[in-house]
Structures are given as C-alpha cells and as structure tokens.
C-alpha positions as CSV (number, residue, x, y, z in Angstrom):
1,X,97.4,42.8,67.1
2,X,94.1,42.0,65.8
3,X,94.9,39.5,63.1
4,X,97.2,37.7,65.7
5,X,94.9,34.5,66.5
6,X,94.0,34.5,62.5
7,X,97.8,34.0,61.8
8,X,98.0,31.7,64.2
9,X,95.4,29.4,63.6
10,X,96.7,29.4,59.2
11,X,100.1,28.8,60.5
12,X,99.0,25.7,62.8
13,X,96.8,24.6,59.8
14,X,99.5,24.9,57.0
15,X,102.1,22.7,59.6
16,X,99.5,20.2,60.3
17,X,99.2,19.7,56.7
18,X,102.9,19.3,55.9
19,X,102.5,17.1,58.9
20,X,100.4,14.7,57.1
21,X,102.4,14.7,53.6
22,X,105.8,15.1,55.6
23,X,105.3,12.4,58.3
24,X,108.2,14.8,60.5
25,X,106.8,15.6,63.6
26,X,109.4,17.7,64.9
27,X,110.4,19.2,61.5
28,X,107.2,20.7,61.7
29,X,107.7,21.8,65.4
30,X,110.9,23.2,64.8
31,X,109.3,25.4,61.8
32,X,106.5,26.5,64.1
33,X,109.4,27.5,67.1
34,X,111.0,29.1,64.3
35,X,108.0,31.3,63.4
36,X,107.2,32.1,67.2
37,X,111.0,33.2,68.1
38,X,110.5,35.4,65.2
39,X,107.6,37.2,66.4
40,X,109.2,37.3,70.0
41,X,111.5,39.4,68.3
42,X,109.7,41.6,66.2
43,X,107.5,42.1,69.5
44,X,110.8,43.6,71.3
45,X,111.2,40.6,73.7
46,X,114.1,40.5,75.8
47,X,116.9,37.7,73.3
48,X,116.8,36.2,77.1
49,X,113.5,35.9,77.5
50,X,112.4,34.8,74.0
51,X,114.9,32.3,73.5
52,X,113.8,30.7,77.0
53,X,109.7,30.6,75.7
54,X,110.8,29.4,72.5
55,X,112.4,26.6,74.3
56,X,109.3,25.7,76.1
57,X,107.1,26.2,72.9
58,X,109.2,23.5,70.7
59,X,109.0,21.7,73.3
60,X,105.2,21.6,73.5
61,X,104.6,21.5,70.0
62,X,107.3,18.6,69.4
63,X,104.5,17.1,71.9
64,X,101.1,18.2,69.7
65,X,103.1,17.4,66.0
66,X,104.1,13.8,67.3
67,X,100.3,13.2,69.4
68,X,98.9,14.0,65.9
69,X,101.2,11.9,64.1
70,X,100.9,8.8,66.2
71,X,97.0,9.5,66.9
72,X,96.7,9.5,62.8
73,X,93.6,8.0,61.3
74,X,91.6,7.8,64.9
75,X,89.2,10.1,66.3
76,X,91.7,11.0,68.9
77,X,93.5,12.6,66.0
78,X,90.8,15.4,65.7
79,X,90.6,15.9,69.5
80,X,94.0,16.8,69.4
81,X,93.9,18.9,66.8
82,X,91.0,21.1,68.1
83,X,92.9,21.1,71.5
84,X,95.9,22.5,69.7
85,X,93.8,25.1,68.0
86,X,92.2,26.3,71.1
87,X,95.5,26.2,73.1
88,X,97.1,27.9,71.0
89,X,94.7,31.1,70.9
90,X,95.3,31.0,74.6
C-alpha cells in the first residue's frame, strides 16, 4: 500500500501528541497495538501470527511512549522521537 508509511507516521504523530497532554505512556501504546493488530487483520494475517507481533509491538512501543515521556523537555526527547519515526517506516 502506497499511503502505508503516511498513515503511519499521522498515527505516531497524533499518539505522541496525546502523549504530551495525556502523560499515559502505555495508554498510548496500547492505542497504537490496537491500531497495528487491526491492520494485521485486515492484511489476512494468520490470528496466530498477528496476535504474537502485536505482542512484540506493544511491547516496543510501551518502550518509545515511556523514553519520550521520561526524556520530556531534553534534547534526547527529539532523538527519540525521530528514531521512532524512522523505525517505524522500517
């Protein structure tokens, strides 16, 4: 899909923003899980198979949402952020 890294990126950005006014790391982890196990679905993914990567993927982004929360108001903030952004086009 061509729009696929587009959708991505507004997602990431529109969770990063309720990150700041919501101050709920995981919330906003378990919102962007929710949103990939969705997909994995609409794809045809195996139930097996897309419940195991959305596993790893909360688990990853509970790891990004709570980085950028803690890293908040530092310049480490935005190299996490871009790091997200680009890892997640991967």
């Amino acid at each position: 899909m061509i729009f696929e890294p587009i959708i991505r990126i507004v997602i990431l950005a529109a969770l990063v923003r309720l990150l700041l006014s919501t101050e709920k790391p995981f919330f906003c982890a378990a919102l962007y899980a929710g949103v990939a196990l969705v997909f994995r679905f609409a794809f045809g993914w195996s139930p097996l198979a897309a419940i195991i990567a959305t596993a790893i993927t909360f688990g990853l982004a509970s790891l990004y949402f709570w980085l950028l929360h803690r890293l908040q108001g530092s310049v480490l903030f935005w190299v996490v952020l871009v790091g997200g952004i680009v890892i997640s086009l991967v």
